[in-house]
PANUGU-811117 format. One record per residue: residue number from 1; x, z, y of N, C-alpha, C in turn. Coordinates in nm, 3 decimals, m for minus. Each point is the difference from the previous one (the first is absolute). Example, Ala and Ser with C-alpha at 12.3 -4.5 7.8 and 13.67 -1.06 7.14 Angstrom:
% PANUGU-811117
(pt 1,(1.319,0.780,m0.569),(m0.089,0.000,0.119),(0.090,0.000,0.120)) (pt 2,(m0.035,m0.072,0.105),(0.082,0.006,0.119),(m0.077,0.073,0.109)) 
***
This chain:
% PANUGU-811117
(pt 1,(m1.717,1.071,m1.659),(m0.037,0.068,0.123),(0.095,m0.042,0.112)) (pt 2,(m0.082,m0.005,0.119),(0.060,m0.063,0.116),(0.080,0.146,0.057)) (pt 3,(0.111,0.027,0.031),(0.065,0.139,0.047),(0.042,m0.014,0.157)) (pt 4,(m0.017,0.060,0.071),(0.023,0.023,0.178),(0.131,0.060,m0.036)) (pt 5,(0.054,0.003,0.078),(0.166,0.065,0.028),(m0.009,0.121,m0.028)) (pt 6,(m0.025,0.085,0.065),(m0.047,0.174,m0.029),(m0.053,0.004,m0.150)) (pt 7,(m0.081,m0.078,m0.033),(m0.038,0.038,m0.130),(0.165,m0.056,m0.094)) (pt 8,(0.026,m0.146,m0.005),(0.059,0.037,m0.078),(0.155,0.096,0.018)) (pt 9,(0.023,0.064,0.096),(0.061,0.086,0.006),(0.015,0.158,m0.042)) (pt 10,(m0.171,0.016,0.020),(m0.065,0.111,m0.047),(0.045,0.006,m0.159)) (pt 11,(0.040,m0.094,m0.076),(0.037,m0.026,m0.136),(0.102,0.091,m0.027)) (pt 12,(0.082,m0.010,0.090),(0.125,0.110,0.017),(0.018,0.167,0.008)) (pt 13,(m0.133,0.054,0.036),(m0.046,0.124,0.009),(0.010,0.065,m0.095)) (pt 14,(0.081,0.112,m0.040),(0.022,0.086,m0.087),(0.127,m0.053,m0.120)) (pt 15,(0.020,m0.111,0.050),(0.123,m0.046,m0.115),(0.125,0.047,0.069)) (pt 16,(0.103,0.047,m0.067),(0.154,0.021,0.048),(0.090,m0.130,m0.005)) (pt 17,(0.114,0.028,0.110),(0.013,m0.168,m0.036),(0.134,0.090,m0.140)) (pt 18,(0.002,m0.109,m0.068),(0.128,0.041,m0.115),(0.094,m0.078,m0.006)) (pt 19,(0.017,m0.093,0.057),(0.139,m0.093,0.010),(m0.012,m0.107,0.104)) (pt 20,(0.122,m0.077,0.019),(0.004,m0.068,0.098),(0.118,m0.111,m0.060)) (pt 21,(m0.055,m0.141,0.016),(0.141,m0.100,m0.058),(m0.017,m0.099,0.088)) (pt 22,(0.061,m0.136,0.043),(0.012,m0.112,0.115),(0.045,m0.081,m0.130)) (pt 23,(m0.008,m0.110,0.089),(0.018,m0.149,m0.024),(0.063,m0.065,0.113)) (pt 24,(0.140,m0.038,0.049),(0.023,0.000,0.161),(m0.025,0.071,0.084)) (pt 25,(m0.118,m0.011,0.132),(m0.052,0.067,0.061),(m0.133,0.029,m0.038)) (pt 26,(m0.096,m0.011,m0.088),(m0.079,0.055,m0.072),(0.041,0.117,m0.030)) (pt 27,(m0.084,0.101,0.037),(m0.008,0.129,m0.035),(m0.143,0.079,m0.081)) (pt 28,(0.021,0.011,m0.100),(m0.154,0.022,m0.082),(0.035,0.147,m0.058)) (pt 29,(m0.106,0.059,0.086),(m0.065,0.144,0.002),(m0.079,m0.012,m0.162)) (pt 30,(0.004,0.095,m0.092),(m0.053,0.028,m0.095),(m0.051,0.123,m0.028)) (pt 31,(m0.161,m0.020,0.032),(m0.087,0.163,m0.027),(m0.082,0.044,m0.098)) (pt 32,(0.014,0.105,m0.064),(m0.015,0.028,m0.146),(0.102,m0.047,m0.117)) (pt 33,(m0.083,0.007,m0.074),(0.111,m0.044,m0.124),(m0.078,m0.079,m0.114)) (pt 34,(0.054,m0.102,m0.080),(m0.035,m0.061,m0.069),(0.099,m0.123,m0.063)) (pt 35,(m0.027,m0.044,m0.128),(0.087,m0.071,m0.032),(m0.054,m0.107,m0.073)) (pt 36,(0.080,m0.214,0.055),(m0.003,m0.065,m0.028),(0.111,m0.004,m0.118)) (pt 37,(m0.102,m0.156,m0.069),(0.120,m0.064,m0.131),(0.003,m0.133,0.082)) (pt 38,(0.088,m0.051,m0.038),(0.074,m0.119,0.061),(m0.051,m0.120,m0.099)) (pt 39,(0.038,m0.105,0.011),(m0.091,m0.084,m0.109),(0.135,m0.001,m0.118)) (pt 40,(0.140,0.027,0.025),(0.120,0.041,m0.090),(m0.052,0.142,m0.086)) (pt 41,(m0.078,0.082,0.033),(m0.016,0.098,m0.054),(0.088,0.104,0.085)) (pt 42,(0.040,0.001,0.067),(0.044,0.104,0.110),(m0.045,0.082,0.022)) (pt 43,(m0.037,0.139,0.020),(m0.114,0.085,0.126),(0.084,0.056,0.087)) (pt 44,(m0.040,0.024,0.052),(0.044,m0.001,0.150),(m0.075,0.103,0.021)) (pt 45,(0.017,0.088,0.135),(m0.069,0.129,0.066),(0.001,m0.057,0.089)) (pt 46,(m0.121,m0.044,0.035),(m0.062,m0.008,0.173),(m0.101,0.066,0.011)) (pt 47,(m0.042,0.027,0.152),(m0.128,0.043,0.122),(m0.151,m0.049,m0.095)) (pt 48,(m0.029,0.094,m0.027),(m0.163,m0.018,m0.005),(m0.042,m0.138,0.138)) (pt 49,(0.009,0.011,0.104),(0.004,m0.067,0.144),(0.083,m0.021,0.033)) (pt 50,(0.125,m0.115,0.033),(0.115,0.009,0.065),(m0.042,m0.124,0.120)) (pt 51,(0.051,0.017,0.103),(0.023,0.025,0.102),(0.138,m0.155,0.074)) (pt 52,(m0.051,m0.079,0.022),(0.133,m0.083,0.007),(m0.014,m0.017,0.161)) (pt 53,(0.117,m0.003,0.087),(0.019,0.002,0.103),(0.094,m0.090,0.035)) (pt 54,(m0.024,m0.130,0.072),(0.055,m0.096,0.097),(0.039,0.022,0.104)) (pt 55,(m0.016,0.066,0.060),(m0.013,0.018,0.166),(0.081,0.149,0.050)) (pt 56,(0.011,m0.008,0.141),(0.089,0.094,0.039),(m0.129,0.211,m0.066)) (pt 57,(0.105,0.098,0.015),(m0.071,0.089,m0.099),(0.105,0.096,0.062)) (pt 58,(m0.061,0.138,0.009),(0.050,0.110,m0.029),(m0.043,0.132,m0.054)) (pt 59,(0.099,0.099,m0.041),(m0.072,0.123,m0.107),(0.043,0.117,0.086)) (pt 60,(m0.056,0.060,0.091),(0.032,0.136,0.042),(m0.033,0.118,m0.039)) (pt 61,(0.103,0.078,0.027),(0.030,0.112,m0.114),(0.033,0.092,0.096)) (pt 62,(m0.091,0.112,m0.019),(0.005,0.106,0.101),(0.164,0.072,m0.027)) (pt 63,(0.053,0.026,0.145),(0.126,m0.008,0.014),(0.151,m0.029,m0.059)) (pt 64,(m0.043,m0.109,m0.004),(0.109,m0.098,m0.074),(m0.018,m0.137,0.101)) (pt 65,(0.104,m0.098,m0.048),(m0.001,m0.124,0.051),(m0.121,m0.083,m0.059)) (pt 66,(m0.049,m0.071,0.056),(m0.110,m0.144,m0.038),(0.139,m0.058,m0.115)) (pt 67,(m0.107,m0.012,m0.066),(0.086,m0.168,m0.166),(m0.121,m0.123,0.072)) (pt 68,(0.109,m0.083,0.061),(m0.073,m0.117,0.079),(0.040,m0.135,m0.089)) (pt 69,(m0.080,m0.091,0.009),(m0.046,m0.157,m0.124),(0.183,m0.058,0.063)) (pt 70,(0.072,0.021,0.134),(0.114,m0.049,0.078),(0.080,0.063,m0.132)) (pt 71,(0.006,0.123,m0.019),(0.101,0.069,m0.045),(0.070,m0.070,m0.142)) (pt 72,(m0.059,m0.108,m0.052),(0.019,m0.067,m0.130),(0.125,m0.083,0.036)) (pt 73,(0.044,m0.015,0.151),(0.115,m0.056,0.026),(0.110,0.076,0.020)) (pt 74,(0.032,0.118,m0.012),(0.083,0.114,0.010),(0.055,0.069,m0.118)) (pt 75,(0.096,m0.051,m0.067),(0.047,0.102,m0.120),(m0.011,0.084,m0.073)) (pt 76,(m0.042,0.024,m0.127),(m0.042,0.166,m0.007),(0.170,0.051,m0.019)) (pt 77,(m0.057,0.173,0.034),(0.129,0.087,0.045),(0.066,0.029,m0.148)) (pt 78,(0.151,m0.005,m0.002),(0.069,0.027,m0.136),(0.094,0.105,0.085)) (pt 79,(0.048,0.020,m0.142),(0.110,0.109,m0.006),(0.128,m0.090,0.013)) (pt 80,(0.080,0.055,0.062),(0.139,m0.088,0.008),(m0.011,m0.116,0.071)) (pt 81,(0.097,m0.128,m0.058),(m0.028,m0.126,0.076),(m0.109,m0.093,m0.064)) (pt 82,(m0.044,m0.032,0.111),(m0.134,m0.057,m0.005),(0.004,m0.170,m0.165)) (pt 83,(m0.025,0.001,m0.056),(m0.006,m0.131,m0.068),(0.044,m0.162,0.118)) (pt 84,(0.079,m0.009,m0.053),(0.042,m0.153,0.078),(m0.053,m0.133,0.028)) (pt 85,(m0.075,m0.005,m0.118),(m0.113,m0.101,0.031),(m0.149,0.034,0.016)) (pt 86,(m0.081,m0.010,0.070),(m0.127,0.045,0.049),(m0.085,m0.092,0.018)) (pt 87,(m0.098,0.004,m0.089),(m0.107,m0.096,0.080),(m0.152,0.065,m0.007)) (pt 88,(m0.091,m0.011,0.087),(m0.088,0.097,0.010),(m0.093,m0.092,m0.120)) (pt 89,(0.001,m0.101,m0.039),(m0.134,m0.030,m0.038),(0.037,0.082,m0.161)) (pt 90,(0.042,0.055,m0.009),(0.034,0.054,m0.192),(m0.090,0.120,0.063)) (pt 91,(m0.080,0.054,m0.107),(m0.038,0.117,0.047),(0.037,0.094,m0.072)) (pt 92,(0.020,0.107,0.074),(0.032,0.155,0.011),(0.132,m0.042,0.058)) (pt 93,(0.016,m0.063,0.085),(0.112,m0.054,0.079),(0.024,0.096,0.164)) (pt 94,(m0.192,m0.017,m0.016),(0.035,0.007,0.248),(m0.047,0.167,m0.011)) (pt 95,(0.049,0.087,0.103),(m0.041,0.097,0.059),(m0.115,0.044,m0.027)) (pt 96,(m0.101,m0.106,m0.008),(m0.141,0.018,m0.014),(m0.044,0.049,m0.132)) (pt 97,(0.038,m0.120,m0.090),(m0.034,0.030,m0.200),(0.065,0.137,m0.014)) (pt 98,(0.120,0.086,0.042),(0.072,0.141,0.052),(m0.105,0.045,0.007)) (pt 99,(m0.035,0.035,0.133),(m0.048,0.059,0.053),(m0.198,0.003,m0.063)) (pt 100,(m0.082,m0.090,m0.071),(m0.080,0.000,m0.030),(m0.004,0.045,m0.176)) (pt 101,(0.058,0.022,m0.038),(0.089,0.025,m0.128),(m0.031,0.173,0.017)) (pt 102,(0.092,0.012,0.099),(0.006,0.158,0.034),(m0.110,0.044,0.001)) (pt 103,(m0.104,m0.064,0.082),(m0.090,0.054,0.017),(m0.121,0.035,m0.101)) (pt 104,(m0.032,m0.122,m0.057),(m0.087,0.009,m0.141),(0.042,0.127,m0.102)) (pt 105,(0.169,m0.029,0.003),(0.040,0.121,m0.156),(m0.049,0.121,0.076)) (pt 106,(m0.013,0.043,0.100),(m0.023,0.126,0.091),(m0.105,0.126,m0.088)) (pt 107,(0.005,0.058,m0.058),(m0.089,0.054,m0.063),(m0.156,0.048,0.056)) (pt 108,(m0.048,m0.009,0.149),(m0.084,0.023,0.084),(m0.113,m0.197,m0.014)) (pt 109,(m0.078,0.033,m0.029),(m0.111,m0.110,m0.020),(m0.021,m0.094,0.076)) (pt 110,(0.012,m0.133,0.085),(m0.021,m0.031,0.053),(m0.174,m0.068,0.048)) (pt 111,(m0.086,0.091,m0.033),(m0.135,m0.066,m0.049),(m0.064,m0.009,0.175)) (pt 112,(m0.073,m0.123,m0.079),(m0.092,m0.102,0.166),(m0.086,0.097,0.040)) (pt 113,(m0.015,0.069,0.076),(m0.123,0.070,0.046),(m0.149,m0.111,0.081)) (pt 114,(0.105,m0.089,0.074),(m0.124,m0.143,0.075),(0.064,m0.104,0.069)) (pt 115,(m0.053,m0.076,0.044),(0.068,m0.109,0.063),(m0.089,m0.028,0.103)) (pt 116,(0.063,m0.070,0.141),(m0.014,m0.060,0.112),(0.041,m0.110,m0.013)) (pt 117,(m0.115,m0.083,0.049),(0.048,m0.158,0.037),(0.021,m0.018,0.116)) (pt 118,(0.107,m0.084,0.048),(0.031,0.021,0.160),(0.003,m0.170,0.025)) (pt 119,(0.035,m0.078,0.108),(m0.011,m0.116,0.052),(0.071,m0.076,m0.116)) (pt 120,(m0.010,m0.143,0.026),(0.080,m0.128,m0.087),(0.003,0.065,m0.115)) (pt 121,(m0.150,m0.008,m0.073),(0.027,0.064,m0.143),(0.068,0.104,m0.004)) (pt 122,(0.109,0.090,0.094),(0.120,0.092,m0.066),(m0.100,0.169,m0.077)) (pt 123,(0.045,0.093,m0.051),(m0.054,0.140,0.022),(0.098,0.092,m0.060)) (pt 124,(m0.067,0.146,m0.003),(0.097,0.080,0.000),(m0.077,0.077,m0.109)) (pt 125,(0.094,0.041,m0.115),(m0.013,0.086,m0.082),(0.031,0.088,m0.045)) (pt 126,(m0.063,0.132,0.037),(0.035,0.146,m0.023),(0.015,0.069,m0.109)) (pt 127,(0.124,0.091,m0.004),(0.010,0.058,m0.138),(m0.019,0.092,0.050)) (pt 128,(m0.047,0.108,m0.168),(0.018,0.128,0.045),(0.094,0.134,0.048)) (pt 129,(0.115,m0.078,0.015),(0.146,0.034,0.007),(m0.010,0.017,0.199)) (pt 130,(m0.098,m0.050,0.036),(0.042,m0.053,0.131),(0.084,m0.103,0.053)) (pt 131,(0.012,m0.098,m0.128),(0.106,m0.111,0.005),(m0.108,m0.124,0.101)) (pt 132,(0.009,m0.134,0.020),(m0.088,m0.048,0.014),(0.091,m0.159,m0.040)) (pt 133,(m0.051,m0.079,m0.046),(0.039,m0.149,m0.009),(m0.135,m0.058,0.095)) (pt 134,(0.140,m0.094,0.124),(m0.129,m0.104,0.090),(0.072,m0.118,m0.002)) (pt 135,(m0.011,m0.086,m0.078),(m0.019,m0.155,m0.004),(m0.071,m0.076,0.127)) (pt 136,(0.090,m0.080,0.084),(m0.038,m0.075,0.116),(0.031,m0.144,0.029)) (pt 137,(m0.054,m0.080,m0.062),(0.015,m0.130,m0.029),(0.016,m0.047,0.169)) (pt 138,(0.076,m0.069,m0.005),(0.070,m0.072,0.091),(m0.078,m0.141,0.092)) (pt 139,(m0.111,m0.009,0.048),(m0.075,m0.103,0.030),(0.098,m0.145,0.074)) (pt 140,(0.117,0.069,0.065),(0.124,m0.103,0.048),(0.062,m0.101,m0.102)) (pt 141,(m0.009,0.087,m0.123),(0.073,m0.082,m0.104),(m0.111,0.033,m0.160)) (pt 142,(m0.069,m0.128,0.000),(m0.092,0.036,m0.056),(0.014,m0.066,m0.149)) (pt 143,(m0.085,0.030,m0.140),(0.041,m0.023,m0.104),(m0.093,m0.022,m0.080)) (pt 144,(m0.035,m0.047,m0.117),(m0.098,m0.037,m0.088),(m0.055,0.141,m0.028)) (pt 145,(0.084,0.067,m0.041),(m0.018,0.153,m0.027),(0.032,0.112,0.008)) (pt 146,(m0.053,0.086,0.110),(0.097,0.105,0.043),(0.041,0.146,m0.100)) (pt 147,(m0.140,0.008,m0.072),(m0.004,0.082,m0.088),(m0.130,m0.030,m0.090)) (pt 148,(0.068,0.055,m0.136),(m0.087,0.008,m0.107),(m0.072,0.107,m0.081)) (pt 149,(m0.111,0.031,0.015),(m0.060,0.127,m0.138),(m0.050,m0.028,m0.114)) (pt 150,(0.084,0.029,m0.100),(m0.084,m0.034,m0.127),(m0.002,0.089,m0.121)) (pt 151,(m0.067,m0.034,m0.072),(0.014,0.107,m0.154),(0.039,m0.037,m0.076)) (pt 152,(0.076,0.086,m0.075),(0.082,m0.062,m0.153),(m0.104,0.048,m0.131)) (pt 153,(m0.161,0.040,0.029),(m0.065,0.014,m0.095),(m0.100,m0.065,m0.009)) (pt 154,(m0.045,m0.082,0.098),(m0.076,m0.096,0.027),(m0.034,m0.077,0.089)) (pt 155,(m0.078,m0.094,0.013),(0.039,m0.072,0.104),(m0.024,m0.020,0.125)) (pt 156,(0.016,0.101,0.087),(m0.021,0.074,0.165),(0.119,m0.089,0.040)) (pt 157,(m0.037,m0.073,0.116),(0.150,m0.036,0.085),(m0.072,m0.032,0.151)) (pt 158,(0.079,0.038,0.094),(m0.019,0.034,0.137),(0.076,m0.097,0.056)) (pt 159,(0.028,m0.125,0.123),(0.120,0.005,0.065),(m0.027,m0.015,0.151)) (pt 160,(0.089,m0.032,0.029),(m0.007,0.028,0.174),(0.095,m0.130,0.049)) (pt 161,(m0.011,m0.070,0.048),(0.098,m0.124,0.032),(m0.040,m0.002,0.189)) (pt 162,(0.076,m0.124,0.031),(m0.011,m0.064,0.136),(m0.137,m0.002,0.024)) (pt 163,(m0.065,m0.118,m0.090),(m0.141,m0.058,0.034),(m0.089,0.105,m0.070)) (pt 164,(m0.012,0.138,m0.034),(m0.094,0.005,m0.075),(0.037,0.121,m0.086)) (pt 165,(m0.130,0.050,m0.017),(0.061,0.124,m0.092),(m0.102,m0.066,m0.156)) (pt 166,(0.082,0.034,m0.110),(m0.050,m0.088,m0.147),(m0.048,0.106,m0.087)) 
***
């Protein structure tokens, strides 16, 4: 099936997101729950749907600060003196993997109520928390792929790039 943006977004409706992990600046949203084996025999707990994000992004959170896609360059906060060597690309390193960490363990649900698609591919997705994640791909600095939707139970995949949404 051929999927329009809204639809495959609509995919997201009623799932909570349950975790959140990066790769560099890759940031991949994971909604629902479900679990891969690795071809080692591994399993792993990932997103029924996870969610991979290229592009600039933010999560607002009714009265609190925005956790912005920037913030992966900023330290996360310790107790005492800070660790001496730092480099953001390790993750659970920046402010952000902190701060998105926090948020998931939160005992309050984070579930999709709907989504808006807004210009250059970007949109915004509402929880029922009153939180909202809006992803806004950058048309100045443009990329093979700004963001990705796919399923870890079969084979649904969405993307959104420069030339083209896939």
């Amino acid at each position: 099936m051929h999927y329009t943006l809204q639809q495959a977004l609509e995919k997201l409706s009623g799932l909570p997101l349950t975790k959140t992990t990066r790769r560099e600046l890759v940031q991949y949203f994971h909604f629902g729950k479900t679990h891969y084996t690795t071809p080692q025999g591994l399993v792993l707990d990932v997103g029924e749907l996870t969610l991979a994000v290229n592009c600039p992004w933010q999560l607002q959170q009714p009265g609190s600060d925005h956790i912005r896609h920037s913030d992966v360059f900023i330290r996360r906060r310790e107790a005492g003196l800070p660790t001496p060597v730092w480099d953001w690309k390790v993750p659970g390193s920046s402010l952000r993997d902190q701060r998105l960490q926090e948020l998931t363990n939160k005992a309050e649900a984070l579930v999709v109520l709907g989504a808006e698609s807004q210009q250059h591919c970007g949109f915004i997705l509402h929880f029922a928390n009153h939180c909202q994640l809006t992803v806004s791909p950058d048309p100045a600095q443009p990329v093979a792929e700004y963001w990705q939707l796919f399923s870890n139970t079969d084979d649904f995949t969405f993307a959104a790039g420069a030339d083209s949404i896939m």
